[in-house]
BASE-516803 format. One record per atom (N, C-alpha, C, O): chain; x, y, z; atom name. Coordinates in Angstrom, 1 decimal, decimal comma. Example, Ala and Ser with C-alpha at 12.3 -4.5 7.8 and 13.67 -1.06 7.14 Angstrom:
BASE-516803
pt unit = A px = 13,2 py = -5,7 pz = 7,8 site = N
pt unit = A px = 12,3 py = -4,5 pz = 7,8 site = CA
pt unit = A px = 13,2 py = -3,3 pz = 7,8 site = C
pt unit = A px = 14,2 py = -3,3 pz = 8,5 site = O
pt unit = A px = 12,8 py = -2,2 pz = 7,1 site = N
pt unit = A px = 13,7 py = -1,1 pz = 7,1 site = CA
pt unit = A px = 12,9 py = 0,0 pz = 7,9 site = C
pt unit = A px = 13,4 py = 1,1 pz = 8,0 site = O
end
This chain:
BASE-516803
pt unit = A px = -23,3 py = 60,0 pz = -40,2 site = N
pt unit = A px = -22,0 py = 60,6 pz = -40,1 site = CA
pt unit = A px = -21,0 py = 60,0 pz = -41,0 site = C
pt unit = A px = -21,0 py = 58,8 pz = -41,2 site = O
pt unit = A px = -20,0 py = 60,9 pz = -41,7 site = N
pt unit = A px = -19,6 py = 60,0 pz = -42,5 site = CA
pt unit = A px = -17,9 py = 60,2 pz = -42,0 site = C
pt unit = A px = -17,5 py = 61,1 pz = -41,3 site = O
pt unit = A px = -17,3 py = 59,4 pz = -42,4 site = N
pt unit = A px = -16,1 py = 59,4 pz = -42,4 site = CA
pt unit = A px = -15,0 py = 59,8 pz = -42,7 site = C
pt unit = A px = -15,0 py = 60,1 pz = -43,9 site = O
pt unit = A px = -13,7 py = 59,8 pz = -41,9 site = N
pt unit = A px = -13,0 py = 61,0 pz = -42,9 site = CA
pt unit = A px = -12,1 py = 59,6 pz = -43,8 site = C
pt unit = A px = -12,1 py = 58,5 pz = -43,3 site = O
pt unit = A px = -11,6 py = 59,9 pz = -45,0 site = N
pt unit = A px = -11,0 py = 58,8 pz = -45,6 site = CA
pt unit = A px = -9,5 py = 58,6 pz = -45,2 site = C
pt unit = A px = -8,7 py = 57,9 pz = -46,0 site = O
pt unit = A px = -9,1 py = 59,2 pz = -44,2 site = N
pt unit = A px = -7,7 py = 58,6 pz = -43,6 site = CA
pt unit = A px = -8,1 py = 57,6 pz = -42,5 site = C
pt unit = A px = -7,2 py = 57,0 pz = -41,9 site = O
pt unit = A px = -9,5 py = 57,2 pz = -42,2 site = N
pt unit = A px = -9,6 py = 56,4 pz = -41,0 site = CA
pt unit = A px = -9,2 py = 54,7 pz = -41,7 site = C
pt unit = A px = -9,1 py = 53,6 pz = -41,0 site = O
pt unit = A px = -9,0 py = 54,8 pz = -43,3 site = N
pt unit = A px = -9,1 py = 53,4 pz = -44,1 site = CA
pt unit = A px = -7,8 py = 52,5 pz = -43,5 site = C
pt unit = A px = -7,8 py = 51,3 pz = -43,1 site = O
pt unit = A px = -6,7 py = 53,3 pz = -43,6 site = N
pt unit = A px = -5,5 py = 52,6 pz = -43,2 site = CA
pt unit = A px = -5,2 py = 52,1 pz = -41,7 site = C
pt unit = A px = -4,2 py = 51,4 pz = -41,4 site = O
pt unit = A px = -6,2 py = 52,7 pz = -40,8 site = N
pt unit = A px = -6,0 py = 52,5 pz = -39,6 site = CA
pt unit = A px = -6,6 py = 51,5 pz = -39,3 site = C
pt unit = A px = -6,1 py = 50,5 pz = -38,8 site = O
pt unit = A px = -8,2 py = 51,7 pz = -39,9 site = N
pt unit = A px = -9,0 py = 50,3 pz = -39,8 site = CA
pt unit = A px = -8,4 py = 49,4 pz = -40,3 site = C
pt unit = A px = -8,1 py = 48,5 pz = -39,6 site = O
pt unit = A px = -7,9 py = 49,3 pz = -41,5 site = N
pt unit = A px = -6,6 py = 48,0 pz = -42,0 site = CA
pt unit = A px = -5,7 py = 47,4 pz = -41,3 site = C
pt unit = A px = -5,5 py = 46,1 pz = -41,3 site = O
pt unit = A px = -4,9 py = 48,4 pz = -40,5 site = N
pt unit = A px = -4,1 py = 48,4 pz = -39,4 site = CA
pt unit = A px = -4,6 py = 47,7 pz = -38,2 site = C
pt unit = A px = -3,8 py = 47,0 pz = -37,7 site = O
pt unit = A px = -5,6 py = 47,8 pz = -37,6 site = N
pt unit = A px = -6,4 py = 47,3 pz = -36,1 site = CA
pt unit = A px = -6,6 py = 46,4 pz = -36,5 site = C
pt unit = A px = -6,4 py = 45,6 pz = -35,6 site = O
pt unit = A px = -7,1 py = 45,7 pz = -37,9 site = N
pt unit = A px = -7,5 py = 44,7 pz = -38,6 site = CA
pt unit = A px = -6,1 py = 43,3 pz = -38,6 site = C
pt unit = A px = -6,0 py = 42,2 pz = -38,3 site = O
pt unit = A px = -5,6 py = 43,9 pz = -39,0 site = N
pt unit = A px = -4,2 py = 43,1 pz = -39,4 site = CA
pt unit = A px = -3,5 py = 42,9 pz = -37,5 site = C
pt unit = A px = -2,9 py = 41,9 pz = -37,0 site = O
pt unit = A px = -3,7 py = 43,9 pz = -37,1 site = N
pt unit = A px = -2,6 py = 43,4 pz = -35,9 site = CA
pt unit = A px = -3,7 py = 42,7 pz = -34,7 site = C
pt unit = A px = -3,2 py = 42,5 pz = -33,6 site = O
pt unit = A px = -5,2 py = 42,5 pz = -35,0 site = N
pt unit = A px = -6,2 py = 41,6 pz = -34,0 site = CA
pt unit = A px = -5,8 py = 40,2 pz = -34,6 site = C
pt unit = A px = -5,4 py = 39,2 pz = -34,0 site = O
pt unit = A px = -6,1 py = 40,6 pz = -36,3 site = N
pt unit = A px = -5,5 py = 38,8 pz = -36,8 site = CA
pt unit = A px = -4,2 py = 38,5 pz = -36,5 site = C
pt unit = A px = -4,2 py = 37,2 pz = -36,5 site = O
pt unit = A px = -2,9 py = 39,0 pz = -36,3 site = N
pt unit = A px = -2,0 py = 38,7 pz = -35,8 site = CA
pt unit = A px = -1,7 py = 38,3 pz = -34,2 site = C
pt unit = A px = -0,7 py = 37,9 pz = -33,8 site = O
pt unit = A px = -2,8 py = 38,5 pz = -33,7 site = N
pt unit = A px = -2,9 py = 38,2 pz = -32,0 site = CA
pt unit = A px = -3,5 py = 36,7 pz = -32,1 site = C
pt unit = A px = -3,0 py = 35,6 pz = -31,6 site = O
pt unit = A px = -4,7 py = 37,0 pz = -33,0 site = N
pt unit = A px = -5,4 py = 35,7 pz = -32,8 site = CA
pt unit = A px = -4,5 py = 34,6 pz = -33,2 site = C
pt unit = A px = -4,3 py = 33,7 pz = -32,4 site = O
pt unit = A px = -4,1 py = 34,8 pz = -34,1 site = N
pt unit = A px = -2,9 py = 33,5 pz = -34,6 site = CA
pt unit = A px = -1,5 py = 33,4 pz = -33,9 site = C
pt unit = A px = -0,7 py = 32,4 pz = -34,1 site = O
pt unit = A px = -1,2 py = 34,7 pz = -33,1 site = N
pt unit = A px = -0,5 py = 34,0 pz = -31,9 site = CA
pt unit = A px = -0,5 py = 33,2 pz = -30,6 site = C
pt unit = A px = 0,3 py = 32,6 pz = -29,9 site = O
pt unit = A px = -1,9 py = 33,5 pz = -30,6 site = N
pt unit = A px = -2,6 py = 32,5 pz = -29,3 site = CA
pt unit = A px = -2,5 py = 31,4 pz = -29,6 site = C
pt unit = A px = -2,0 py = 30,6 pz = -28,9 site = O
pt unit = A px = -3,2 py = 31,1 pz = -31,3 site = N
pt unit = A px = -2,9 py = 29,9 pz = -31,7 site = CA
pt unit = A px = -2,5 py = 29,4 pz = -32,0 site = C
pt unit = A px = -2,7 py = 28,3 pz = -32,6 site = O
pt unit = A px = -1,2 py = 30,4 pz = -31,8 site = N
pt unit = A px = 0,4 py = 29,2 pz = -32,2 site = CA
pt unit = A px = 0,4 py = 28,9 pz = -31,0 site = C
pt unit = A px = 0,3 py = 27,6 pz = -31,1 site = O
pt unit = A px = 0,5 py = 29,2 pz = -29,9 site = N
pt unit = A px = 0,6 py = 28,8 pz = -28,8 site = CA
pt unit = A px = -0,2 py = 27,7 pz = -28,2 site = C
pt unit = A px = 0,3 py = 26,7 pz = -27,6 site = O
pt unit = A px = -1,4 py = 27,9 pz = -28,4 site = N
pt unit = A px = -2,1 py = 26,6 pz = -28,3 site = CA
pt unit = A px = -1,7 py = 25,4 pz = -28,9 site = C
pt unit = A px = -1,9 py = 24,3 pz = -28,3 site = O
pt unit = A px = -1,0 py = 25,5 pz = -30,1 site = N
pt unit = A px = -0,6 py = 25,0 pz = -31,0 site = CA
pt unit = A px = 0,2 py = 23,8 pz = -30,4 site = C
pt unit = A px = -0,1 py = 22,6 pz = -30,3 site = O
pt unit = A px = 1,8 py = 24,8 pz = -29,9 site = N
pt unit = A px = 2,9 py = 24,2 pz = -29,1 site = CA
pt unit = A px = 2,4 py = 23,8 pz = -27,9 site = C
pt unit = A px = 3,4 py = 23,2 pz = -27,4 site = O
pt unit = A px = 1,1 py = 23,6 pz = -26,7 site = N
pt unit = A px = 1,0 py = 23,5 pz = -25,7 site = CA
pt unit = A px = 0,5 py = 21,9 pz = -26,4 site = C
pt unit = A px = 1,2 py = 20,9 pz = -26,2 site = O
pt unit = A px = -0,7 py = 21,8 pz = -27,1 site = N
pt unit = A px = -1,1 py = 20,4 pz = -27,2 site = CA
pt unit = A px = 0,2 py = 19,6 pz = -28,2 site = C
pt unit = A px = 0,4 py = 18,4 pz = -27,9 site = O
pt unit = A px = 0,8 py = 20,2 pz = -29,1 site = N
pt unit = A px = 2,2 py = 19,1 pz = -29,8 site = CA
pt unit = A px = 2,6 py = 18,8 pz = -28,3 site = C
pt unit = A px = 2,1 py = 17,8 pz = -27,9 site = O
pt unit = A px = 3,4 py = 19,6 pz = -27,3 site = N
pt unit = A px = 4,3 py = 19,0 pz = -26,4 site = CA
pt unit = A px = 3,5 py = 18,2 pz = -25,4 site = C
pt unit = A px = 4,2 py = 17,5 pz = -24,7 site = O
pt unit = A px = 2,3 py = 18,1 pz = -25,1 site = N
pt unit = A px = 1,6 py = 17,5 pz = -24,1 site = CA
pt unit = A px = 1,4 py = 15,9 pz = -25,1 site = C
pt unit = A px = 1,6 py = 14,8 pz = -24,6 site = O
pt unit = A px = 1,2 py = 16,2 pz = -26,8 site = N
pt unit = A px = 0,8 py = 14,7 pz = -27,2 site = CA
pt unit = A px = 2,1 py = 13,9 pz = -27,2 site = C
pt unit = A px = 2,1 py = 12,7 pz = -27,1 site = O
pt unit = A px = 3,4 py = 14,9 pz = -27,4 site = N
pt unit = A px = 4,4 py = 14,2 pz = -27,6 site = CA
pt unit = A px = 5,2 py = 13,8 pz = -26,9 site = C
pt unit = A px = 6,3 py = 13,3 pz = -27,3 site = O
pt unit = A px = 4,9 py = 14,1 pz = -25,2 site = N
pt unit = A px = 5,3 py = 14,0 pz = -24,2 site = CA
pt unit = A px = 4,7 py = 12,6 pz = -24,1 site = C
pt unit = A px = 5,4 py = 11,7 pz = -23,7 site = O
pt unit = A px = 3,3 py = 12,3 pz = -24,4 site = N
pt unit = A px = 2,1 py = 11,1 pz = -24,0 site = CA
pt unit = A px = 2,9 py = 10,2 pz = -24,8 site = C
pt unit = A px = 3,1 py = 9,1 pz = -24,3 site = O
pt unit = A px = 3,8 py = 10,5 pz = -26,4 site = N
pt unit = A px = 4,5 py = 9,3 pz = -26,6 site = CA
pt unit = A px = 3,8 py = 9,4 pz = -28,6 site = C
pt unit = A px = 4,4 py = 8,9 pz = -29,5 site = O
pt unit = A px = 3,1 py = 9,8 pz = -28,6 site = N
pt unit = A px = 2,9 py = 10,3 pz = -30,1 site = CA
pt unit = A px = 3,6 py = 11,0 pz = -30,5 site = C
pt unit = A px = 3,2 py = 12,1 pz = -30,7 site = O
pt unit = A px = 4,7 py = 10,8 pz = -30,9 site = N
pt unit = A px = 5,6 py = 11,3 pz = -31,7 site = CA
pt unit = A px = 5,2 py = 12,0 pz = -33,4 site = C
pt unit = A px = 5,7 py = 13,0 pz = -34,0 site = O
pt unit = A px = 4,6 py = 11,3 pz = -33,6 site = N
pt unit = A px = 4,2 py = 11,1 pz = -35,4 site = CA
pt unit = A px = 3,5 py = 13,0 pz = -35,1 site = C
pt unit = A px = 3,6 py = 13,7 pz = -36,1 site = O
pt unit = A px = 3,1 py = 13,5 pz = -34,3 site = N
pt unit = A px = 2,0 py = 14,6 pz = -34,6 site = CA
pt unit = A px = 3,2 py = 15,9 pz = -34,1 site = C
pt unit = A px = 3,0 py = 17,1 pz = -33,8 site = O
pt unit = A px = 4,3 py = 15,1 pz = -34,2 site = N
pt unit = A px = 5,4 py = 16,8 pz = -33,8 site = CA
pt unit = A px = 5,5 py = 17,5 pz = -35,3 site = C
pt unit = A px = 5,2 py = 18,7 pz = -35,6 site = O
pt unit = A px = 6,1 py = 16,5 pz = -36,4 site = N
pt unit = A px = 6,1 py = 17,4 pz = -37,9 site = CA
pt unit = A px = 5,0 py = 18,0 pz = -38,5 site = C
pt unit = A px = 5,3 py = 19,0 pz = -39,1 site = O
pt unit = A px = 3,9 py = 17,8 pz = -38,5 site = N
pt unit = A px = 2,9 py = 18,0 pz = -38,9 site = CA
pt unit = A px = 2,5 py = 19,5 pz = -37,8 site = C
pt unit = A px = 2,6 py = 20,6 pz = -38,3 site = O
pt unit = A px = 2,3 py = 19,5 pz = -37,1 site = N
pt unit = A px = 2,7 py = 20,9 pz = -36,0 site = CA
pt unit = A px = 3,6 py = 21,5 pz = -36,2 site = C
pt unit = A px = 3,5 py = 22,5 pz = -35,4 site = O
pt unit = A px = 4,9 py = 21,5 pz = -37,1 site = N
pt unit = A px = 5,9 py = 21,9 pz = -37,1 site = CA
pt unit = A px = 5,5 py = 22,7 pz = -38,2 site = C
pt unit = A px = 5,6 py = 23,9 pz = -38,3 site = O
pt unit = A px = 5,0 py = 21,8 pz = -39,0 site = N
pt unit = A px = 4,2 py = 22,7 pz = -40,6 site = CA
pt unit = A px = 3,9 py = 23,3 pz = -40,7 site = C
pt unit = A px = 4,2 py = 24,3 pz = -41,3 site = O
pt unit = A px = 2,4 py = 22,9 pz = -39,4 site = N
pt unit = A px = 1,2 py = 24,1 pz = -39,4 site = CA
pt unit = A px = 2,5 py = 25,5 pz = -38,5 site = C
pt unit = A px = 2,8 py = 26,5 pz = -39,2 site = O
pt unit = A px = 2,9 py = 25,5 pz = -37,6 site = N
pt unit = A px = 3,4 py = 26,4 pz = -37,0 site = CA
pt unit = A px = 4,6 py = 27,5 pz = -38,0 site = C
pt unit = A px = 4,7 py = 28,7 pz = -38,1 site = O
pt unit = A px = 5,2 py = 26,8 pz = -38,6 site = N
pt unit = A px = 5,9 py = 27,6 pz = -39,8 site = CA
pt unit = A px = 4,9 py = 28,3 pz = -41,1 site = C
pt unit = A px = 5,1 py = 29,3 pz = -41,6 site = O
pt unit = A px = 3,8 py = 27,6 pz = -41,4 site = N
pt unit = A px = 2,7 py = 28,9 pz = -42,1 site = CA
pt unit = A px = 2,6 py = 29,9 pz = -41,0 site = C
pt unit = A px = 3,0 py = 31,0 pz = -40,9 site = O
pt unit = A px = 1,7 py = 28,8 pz = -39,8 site = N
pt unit = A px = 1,4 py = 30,8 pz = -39,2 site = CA
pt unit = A px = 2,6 py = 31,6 pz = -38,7 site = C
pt unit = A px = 2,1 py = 32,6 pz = -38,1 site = O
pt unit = A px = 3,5 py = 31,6 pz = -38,6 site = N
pt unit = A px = 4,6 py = 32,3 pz = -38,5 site = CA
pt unit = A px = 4,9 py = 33,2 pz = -40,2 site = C
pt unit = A px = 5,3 py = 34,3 pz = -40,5 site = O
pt unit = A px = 4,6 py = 32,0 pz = -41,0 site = N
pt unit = A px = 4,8 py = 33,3 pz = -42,5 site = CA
pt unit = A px = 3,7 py = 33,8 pz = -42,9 site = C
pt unit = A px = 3,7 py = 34,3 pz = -44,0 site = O
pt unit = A px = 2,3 py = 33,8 pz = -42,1 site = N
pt unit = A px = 1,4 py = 34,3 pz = -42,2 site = CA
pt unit = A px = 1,7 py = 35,8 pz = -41,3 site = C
pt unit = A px = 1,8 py = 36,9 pz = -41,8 site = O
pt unit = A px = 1,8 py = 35,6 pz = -40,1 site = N
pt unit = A px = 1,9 py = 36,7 pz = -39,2 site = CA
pt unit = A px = 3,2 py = 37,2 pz = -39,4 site = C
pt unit = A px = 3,4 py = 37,8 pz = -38,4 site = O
pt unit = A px = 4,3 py = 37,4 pz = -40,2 site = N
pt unit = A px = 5,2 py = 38,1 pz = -41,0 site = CA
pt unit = A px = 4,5 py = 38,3 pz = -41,8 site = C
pt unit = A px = 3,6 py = 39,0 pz = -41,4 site = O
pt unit = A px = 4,4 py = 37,9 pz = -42,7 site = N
pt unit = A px = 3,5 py = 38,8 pz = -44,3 site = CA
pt unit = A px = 2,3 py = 40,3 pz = -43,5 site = C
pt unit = A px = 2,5 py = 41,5 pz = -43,7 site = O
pt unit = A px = 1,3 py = 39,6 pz = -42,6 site = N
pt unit = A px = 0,7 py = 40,6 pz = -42,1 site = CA
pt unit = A px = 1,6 py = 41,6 pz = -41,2 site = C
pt unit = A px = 1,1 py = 42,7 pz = -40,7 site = O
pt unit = A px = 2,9 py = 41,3 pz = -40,9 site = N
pt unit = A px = 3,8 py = 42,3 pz = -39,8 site = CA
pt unit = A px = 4,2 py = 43,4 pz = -41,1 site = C
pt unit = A px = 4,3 py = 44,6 pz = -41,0 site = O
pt unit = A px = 4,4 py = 42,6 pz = -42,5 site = N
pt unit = A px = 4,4 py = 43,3 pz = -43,8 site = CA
pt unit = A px = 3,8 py = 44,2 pz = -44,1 site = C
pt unit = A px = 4,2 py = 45,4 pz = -44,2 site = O
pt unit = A px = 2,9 py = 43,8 pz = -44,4 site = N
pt unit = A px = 1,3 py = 44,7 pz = -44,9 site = CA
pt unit = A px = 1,1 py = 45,7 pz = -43,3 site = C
pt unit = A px = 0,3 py = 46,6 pz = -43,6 site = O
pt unit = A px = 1,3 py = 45,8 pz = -42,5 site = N
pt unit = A px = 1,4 py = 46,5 pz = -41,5 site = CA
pt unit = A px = 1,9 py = 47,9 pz = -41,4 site = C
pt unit = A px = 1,3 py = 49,0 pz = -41,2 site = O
pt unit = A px = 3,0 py = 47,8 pz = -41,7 site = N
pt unit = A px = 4,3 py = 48,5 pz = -42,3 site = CA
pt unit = A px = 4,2 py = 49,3 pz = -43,1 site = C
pt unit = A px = 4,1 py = 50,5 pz = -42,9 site = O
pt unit = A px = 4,2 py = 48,6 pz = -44,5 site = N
pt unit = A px = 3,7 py = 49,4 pz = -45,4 site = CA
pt unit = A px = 2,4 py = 50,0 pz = -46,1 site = C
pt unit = A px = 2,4 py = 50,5 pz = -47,2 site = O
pt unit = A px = 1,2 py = 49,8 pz = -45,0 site = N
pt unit = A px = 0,0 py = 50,5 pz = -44,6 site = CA
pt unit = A px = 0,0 py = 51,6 pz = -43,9 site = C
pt unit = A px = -0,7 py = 52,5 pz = -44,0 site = O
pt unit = A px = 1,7 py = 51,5 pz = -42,6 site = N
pt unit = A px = 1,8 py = 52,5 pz = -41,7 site = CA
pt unit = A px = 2,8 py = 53,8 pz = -42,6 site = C
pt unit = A px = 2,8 py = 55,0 pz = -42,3 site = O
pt unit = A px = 3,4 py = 53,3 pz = -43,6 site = N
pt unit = A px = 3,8 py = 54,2 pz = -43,9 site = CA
pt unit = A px = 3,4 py = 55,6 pz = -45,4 site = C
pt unit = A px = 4,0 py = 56,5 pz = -45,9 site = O
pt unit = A px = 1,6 py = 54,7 pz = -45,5 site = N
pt unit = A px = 1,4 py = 55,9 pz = -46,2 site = CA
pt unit = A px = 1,1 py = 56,9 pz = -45,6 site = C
pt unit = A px = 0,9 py = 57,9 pz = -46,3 site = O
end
């Protein structure tokens, strides 16, 4: 069976907003173990979490991007 060729943008679309889920879980996992290590007194591992958390945040914008203007052809 073959497909019709407007299904391309949608699969792009389900595609983009599963990876945008998954990397909000794991920002959140993210913030649960910084606050649990830095509560224990490890301080040193909050910037470095801070880092990683500010990519996936301009990762999952760029993909809220590409979302958008996939939705609007």
């Amino acid at each position: 069976m073959m497909r019709s060729p407007n299904h391309g943008p949608l699969v792009a679309i389900d595609g983009a907003l599963a990876l945008i889920a998954i990397l909000l879980i794991v920002q959140m996992w993210l913030l649960s173990a910084t606050l649990e290590a830095f509560m224990s007194g490890r301080h040193a591992v909050a910037l470095p979490a801070a880092l990683v958390s500010i990519g996936l945040t301009g990762v999952c914008v760029a993909l809220g991007a590409f979302v958008r203007k996939v939705g609007r052809r």
